[in-house]
VOGU-3710 file (C-alpha; in Angstrom, 3 decimals, decimal comma):
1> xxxxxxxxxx> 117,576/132,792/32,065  115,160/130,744/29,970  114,960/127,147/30,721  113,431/124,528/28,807  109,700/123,603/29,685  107,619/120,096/29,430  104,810/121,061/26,560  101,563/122,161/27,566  103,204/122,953/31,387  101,819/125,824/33,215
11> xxxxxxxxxx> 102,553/127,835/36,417  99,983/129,604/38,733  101,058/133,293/39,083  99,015/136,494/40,403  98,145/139,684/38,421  96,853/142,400/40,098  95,634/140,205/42,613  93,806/137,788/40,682  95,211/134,242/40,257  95,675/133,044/36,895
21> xxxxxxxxxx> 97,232/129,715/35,549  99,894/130,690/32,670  101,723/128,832/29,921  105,380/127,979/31,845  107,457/129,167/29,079  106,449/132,524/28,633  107,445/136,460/29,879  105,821/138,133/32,038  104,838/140,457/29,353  103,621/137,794/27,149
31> xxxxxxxxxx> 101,178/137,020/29,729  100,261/140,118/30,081  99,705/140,473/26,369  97,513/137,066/26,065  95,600/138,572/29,331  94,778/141,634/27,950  95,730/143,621/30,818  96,806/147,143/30,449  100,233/148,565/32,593  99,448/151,995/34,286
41> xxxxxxxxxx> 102,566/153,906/34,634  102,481/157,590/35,509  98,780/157,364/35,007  98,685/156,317/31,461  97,760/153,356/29,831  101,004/151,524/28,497  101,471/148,078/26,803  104,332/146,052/25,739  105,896/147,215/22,694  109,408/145,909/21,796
51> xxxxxxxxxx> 109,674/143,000/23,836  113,284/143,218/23,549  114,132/145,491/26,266  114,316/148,563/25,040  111,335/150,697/25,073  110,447/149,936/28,482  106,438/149,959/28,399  106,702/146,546/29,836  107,722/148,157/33,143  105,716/146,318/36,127
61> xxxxxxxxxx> 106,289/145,068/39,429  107,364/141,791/40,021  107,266/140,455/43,146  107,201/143,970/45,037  110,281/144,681/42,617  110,159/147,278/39,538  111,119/145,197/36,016  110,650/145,259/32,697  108,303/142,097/32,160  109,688/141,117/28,705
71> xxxxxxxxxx> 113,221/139,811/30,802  111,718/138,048/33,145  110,144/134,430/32,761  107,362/133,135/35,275  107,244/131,736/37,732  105,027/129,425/40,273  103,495/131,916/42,414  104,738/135,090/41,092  103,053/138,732/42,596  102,320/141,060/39,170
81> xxxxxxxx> 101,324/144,552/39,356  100,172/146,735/36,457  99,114/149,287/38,422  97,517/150,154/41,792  99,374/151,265/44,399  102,675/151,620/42,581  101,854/153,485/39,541  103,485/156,786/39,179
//
């Protein structure tokens, strides 16, 4: 559930490894989006399309858990994979 955030607040998250400090109010694939970083499922590039939860190109792991990144908000000290060791 998305919860109201102080302007201009951000949270410190991981992706692929890499710490990055994020704008509080935004998806997972949002980030990803501003970040420019590409998801690698079944060895193909994918990126987030509908951000509505439907297409499911968003798919990443969160926190060693498979999820579509347009449902989920971030969070302080979140673990993103695009890739790596659990792509398909």
């Amino acid at each position: 559930m998305w919860k109201p955030t102080q302007a201009g607040a951000t949270v410190s998250v991981h992706i692929d490894g890499a710490p990055c400090r994020v704008p509080a109010d935004s998806s997972v694939a949002s980030v990803l989006l501003q970040q420019r970083k590409v998801i690698w499922r079944e060895g193909r590039a994918r990126t987030p399309l509908c951000l509505m939860g439907v297409c499911y190109e968003c798919l990443v792991w969160i926190d060693g858990k498979q999820q579509q990144g347009c449902q989920v908000p971030v969070a302080e000290g979140m673990e993103i994979e695009t890739g790596g060791e659990h792509a398909g």
